[in-house]
C-alpha positions in Angstrom: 0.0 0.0 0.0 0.9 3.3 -1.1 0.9 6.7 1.3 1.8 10.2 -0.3 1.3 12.9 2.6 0.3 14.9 0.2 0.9 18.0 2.0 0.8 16.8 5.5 3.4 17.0 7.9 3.7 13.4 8.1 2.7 10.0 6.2 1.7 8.5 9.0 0.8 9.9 12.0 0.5 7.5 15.4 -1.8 8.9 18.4 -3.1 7.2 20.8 -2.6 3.9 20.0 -0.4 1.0 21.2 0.1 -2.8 20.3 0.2 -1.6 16.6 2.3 -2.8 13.4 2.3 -0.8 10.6 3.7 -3.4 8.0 4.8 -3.5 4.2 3.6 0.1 3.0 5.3 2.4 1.2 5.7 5.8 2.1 6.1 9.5 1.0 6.3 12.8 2.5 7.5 15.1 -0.3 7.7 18.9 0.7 9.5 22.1 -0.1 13.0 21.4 1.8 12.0 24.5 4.4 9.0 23.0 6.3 8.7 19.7 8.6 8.4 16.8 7.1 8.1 12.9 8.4 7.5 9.4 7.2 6.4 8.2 10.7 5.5 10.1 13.7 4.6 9.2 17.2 5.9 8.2 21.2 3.6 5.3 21.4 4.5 1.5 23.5 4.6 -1.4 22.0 4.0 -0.2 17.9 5.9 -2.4 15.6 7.6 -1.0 12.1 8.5 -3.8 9.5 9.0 -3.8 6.0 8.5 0.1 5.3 10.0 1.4 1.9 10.6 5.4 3.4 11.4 7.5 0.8 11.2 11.3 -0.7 10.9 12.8 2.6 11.5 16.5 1.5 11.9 18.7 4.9 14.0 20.3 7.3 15.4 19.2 10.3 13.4 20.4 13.7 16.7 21.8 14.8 16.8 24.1 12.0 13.0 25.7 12.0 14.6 28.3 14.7 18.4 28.5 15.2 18.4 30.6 17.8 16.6 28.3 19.9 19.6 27.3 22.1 17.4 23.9 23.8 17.4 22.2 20.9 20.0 20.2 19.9 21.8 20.7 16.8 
C-alpha cells in the first residue's frame, strides 16, 4: 500500500494507539525542503515497524526551524 502525505506534515501519524504494526507500506512525505516533514511520527508503547519502503521525505530538520533556539539540539 501506497501513502503520499500529500501536504501533511507526516505520512503517518501514530496517536493514541499501542500494540500496533504498521507493516509493508510504502511511504512518502515530499515537501519544499524548508517546512517539517516525516514518514512516521509518534511516542507510542509497543508499535511495531516492519517492512517500510521510506522515501522522498523532503523537509527540514526540527533543529533548523529556529536556530536561535539554544534547547534544541543541533
Amino acid at each position: 500500500m501506497a501513502i503520499d502525505a500529500d501536504g501533511a506534515t507526516q505520512a503517518v501519524l501514530l496517536r493514541n494507539n499501542a500494540h500496533l504494526t504498521l507493516d509493508h507500506l510504502d511511504l512518502t512525505a515530499p515537501g519544499d525542503g524548508r517546512t517539517l516533514r516525516r514518514g512516521v511520527y509518534g511516542l507510542l508503547p509497543e508499535v511495531t515497524l516492519q517492512e517500510l519502503d521510506i522515501h522522498d521525505v523532503k523537509g527540514c530538520m526540527p533543529a533548523t526551524l529556529n536556530p536561535s533556539d539554544s534547547s534544541r539540539a543541533p
